[in-house]
C-alpha positions as CSV (number, residue, x, y, z in Angstrom):
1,X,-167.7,-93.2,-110.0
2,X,-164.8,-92.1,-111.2
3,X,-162.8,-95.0,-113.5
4,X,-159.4,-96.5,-112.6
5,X,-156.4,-94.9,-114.1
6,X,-153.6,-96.8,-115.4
7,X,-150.1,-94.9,-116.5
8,X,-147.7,-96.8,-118.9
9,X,-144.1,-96.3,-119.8
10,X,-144.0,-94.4,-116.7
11,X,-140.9,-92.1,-115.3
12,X,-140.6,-90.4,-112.2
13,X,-139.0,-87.0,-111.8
14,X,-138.8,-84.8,-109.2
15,X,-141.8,-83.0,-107.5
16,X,-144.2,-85.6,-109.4
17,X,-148.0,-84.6,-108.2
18,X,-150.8,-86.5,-109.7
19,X,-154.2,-84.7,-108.3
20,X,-157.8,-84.8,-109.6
21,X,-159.9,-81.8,-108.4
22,X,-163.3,-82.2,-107.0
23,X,-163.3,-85.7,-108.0
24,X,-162.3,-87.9,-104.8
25,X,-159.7,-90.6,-104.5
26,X,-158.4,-91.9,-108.3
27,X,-157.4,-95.6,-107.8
28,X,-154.2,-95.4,-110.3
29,X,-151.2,-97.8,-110.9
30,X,-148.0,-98.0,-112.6
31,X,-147.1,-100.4,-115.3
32,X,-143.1,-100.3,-116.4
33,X,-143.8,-100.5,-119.9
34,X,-141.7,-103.2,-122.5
35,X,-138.4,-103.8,-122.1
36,X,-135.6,-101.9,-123.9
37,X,-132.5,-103.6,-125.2
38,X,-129.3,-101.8,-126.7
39,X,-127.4,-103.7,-129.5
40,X,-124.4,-104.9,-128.5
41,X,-121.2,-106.9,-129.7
42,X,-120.3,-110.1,-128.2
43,X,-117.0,-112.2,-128.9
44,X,-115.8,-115.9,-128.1
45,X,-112.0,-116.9,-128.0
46,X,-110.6,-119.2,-130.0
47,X,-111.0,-123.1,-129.2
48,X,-114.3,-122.7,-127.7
49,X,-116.4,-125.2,-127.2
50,X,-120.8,-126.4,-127.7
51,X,-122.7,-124.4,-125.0
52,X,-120.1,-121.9,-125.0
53,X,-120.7,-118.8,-123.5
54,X,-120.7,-115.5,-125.4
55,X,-122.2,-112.8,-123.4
56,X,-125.4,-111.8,-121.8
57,X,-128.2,-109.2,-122.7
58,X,-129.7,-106.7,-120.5
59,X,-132.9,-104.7,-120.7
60,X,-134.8,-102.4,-119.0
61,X,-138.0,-102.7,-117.4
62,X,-137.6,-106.1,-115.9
63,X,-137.3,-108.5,-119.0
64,X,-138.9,-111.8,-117.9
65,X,-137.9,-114.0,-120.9
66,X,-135.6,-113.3,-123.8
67,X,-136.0,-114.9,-127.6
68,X,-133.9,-114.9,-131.0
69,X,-136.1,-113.6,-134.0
70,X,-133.6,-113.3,-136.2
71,X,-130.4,-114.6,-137.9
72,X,-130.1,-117.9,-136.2
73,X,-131.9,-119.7,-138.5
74,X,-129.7,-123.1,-138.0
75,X,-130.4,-122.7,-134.8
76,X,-126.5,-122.2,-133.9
77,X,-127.3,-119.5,-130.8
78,X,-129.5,-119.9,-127.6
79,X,-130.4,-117.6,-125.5
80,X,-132.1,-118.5,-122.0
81,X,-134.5,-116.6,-119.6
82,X,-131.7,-114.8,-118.0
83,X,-130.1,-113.7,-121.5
84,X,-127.2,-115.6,-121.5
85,X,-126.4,-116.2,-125.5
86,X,-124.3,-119.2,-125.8
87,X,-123.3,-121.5,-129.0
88,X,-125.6,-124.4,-129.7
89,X,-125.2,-127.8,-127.1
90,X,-125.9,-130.1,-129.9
91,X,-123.8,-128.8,-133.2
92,X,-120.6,-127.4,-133.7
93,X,-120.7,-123.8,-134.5
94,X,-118.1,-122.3,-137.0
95,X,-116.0,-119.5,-136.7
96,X,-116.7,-116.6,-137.9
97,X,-119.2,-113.1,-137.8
98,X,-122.5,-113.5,-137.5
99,X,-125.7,-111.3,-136.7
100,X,-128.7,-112.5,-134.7
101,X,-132.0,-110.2,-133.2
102,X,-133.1,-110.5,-129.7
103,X,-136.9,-109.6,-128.0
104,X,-137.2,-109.5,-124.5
105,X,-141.0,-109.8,-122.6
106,X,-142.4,-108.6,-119.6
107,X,-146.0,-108.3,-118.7
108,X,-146.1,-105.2,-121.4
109,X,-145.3,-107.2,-123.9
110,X,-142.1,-107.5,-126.4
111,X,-139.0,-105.0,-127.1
112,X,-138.5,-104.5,-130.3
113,X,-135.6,-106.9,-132.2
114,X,-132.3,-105.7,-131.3
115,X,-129.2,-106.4,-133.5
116,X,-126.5,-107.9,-131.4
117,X,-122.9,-108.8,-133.8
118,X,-121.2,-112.1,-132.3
119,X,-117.6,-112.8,-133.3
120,X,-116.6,-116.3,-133.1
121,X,-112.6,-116.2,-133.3
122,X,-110.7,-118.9,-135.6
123,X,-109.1,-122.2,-133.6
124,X,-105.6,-121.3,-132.7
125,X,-102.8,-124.7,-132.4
126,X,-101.5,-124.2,-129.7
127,X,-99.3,-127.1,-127.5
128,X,-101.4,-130.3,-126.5
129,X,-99.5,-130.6,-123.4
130,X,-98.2,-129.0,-120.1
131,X,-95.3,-126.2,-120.4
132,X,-92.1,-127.4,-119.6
133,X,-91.2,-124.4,-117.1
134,X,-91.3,-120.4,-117.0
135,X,-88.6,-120.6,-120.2
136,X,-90.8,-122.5,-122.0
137,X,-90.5,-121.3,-125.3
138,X,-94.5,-120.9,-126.3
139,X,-94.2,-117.4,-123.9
140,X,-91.1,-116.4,-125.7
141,X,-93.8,-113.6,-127.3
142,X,-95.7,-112.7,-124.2
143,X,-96.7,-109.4,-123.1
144,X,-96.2,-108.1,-119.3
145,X,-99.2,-108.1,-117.7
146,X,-100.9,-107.8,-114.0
147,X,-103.5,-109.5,-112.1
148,X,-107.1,-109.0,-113.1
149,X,-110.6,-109.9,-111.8
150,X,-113.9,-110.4,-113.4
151,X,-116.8,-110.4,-111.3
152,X,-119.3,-109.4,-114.1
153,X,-121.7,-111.7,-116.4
154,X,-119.7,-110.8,-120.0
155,X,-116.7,-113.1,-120.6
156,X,-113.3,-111.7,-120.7
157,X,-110.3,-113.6,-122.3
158,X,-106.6,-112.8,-120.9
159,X,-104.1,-114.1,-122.7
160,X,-100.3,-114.2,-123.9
161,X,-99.4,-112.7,-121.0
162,X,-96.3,-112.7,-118.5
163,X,-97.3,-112.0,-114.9
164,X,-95.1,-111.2,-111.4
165,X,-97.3,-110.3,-108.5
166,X,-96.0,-110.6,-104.7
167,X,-99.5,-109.0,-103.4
168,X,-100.7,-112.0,-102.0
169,X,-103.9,-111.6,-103.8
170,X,-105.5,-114.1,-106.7
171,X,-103.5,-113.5,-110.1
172,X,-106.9,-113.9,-112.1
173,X,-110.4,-114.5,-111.3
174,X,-113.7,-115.2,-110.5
175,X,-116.0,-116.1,-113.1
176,X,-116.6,-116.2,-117.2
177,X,-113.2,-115.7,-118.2
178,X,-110.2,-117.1,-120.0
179,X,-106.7,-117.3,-119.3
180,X,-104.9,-118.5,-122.3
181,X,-100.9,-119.4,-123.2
182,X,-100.0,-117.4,-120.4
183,X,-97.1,-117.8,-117.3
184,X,-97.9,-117.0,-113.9
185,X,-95.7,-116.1,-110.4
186,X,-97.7,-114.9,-107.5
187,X,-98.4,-115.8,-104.5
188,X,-101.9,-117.5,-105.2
189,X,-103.2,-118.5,-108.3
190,X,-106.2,-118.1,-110.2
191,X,-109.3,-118.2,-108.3
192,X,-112.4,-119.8,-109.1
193,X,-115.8,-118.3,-108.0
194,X,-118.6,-119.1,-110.9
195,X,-119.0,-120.6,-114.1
196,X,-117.7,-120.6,-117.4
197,X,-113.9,-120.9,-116.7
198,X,-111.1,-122.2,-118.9
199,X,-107.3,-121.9,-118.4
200,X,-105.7,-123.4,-121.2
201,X,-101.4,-123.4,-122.3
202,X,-100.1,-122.0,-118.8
203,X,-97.8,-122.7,-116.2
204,X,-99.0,-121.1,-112.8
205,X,-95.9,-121.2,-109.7
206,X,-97.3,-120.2,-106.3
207,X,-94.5,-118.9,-104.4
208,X,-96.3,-119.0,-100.7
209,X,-94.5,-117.3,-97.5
210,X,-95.1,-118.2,-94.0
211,X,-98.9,-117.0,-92.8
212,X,-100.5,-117.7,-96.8
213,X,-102.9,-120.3,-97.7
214,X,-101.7,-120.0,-100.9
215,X,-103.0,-122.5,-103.8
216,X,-102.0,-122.9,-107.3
217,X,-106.1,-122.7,-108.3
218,X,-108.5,-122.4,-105.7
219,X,-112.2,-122.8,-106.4
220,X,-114.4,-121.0,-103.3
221,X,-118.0,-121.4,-103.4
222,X,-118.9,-119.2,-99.8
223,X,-121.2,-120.4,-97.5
224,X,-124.0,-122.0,-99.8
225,X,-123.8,-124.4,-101.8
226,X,-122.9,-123.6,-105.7
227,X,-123.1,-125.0,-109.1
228,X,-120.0,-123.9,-111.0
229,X,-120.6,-125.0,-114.7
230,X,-117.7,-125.4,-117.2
231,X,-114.7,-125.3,-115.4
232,X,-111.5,-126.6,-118.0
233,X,-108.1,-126.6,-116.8
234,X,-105.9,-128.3,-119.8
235,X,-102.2,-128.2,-121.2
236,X,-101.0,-126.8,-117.8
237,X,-98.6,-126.6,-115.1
238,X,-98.8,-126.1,-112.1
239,X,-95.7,-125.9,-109.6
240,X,-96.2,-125.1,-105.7
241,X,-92.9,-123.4,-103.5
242,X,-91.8,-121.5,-100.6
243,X,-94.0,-121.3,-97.1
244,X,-97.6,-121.1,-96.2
245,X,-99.0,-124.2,-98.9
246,X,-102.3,-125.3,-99.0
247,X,-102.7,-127.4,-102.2
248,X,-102.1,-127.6,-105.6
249,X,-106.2,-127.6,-107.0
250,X,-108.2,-127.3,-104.5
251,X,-112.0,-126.9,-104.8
252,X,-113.6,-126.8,-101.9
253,X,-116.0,-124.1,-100.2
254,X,-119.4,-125.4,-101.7
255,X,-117.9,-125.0,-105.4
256,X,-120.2,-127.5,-107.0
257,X,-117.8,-127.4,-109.6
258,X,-118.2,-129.3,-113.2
259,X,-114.4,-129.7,-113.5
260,X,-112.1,-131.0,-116.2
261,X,-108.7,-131.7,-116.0
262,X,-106.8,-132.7,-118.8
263,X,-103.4,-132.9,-120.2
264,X,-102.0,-131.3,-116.4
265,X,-99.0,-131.3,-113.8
266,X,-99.0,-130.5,-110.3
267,X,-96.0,-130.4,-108.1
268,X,-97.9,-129.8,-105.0
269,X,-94.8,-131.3,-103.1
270,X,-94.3,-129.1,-99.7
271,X,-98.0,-128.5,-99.5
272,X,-99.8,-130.4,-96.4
273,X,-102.6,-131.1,-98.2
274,X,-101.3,-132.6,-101.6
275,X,-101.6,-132.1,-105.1
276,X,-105.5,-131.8,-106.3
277,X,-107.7,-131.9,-103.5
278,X,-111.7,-131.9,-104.5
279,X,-112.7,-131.8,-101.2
280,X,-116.6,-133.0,-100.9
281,X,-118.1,-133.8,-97.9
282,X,-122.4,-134.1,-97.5
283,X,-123.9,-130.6,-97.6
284,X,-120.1,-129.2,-98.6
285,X,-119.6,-130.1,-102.3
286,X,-116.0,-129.2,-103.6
287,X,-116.7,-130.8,-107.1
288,X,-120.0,-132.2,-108.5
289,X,-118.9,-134.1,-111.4
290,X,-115.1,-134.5,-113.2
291,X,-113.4,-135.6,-116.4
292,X,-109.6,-136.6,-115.3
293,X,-107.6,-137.3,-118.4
294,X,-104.0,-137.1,-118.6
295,X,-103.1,-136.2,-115.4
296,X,-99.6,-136.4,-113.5
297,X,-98.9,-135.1,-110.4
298,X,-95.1,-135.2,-109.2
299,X,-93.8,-138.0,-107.2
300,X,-92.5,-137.4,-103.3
301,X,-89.9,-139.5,-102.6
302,X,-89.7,-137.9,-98.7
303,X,-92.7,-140.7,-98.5
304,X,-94.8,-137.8,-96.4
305,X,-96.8,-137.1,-99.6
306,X,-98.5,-140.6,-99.3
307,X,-102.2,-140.7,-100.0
308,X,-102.5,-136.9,-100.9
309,X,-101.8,-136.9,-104.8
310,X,-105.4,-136.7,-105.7
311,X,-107.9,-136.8,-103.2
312,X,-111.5,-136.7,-103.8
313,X,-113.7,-137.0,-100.7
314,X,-113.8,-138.0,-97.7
315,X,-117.0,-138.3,-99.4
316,X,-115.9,-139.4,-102.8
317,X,-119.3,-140.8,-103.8
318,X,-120.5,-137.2,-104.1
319,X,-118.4,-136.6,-107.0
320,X,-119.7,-138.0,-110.0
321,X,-115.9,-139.8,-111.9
322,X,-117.7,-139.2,-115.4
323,X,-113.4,-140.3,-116.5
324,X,-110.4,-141.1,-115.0
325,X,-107.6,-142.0,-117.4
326,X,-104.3,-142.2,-117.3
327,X,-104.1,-140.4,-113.6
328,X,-100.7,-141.5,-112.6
329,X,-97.4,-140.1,-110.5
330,X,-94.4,-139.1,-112.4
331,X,-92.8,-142.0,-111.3
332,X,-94.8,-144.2,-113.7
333,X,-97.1,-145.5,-110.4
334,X,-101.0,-145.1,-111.7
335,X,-103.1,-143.6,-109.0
336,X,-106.6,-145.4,-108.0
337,X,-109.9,-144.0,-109.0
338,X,-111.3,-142.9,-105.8
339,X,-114.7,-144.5,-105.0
């Protein structure tokens, strides 16, 4: 009988034989042995907020769990079974440096702690309201900049910037980023694809032309139905013009979203399908649950804009109104909480 042989930390290279003379069959198998990590360094921008996302950790060998072993001894860090460090959900976290050790597990056991720096970025005061236009004088300072996508799992921050784009494609997206004190003028805005999203201190114009479907932020979920988490749109602008309008917000397309909205303006005027449009229907859900504080939309005096300055529905039940305050026209005229 000849015993079963099992081969750890296993690599395969080219013209890899395993034979056993005279000795018949060998029942063998392969086990990946424990995961590897690389240190990394992960930073937040400033103004973040609890559960806030910092980065994510990757290992080799198929990590099945991750853990912190070190430096978090407050518990200020959290890490879940995908690796996704984010800031505590329960307690404010400080800014500042700070150094934590991660261990991943897979059937093989444990890595060994890896050192990853996190870089929590001092608040910056910045406006508590809307921009007043493109001159506004908080992007007096601003850089020239072009559209950017992020489709990976690390956040990315954009910021200070001054962007002109006539490509017809989204000025930012999809997921985990940050688009800070920044003015915008493309033909569609930021797009919203995945979690962890916060535009904060811009003013975003749409300029459509005939053919477009252009939106000033569009959330699009595909064909299944998603769960966006942490989607903050606050202090901003938004201003609709020229041909081919679909809607100032609009999140539709299975989004899912978790969406807050405060301190906006949308001039979706022109557009045939309004302002903000959370558009949930049952097995279609635009947005799963929002917080609507401080929001104005302008005022159509053509009378064609009735009913369409902030829809949520048809199904509105599916959204769950966790606030609705101070939701008005900029006319004075307050605008129902849907039910």
């Amino acid at each position: 009988m000849v015993a079963p042989l099992t081969i750890r930390n296993w690599q395969i290279s080219a013209g890899f034989r395993l034979g056993i003379n005279d000795q018949g069959d060998v029942p063998f198998s392969l086990m990946p042995g424990r995961p590897v990590l690389s240190s990394g360094t992960f930073s937040l921008a400033p103004n973040y907020e609890m559960k806030a996302l910092l980065g994510r950790v990757i290992g080799t060998n198929g990590p099945t769990s991750f853990a912190i072993t070190g430096g978090n001894g407050d518990n200020l860090f959290a890490i879940d079974t995908g690796g996704y460090i984010r800031t505590s959900a329960t307690k404010e976290v400080p800014p500042g440096n700070y150094s934590i050790r991660v261990i991943a597990r897979n059937a093989a056991g444990a890595s060994a702690p890896t050192l990853f720096a996190l870089t929590l970025q001092a608040a910056v005061t910045r406006p508590s309201a809307w921009p007043t236009g493109w001159d506004d004088s908080r992007y007096a300072a601003n850089a020239s900049g072009a559209p950017a996508l992020n489709s990976g799992n690390q956040m990315v921050t954009w910021r200070d910037l001054t962007v002109v784009d006539m490509s017809g494609n989204p000025s930012f997206g999809y997921a985990n980023y940050n688009l800070l004190n920044s003015r915008i003028r493309t033909r569609e805005g930021p797009r919203v694809s995945g979690s962890n999203i916060l535009i904060d201190g811009c003013y975003i114009e749409v300029v459509g032309v005939v053919g477009d479907h252009a939106d000033g932020i569009q959330a699009y979920g595909g064909s299944s139905q998603a769960n966006m988490k942490s989607i903050v749109i606050r202090n901003t602008k938004v201003v609709l013009t020229g041909s081919g309008l679909n809607a100032g917000i609009f999140f539709a397309d299975h989004s899912g979203a978790e969406l807050t909205l405060e301190n906006v303006y949308v001039d979706g005027r022109g557009s045939p399908n309004g302002a903000i449009w959370l558009a949930n229907v049952v097995g279609d859900v635009g947005c799963r649950s929002l917080i609507a504080r401080n929001v104005v939309v302008a005022a159509d005096s053509s009378g064609t804009f009735s009913g369409r300055y902030f829809r949520v529905g048809p199904t509105a039940g599916l959204c769950n109104i966790i606030e609705w305050t101070n939701v008005r026209r900029d006319d004075g005229t307050p605008i129902a909480k849907p039910t």
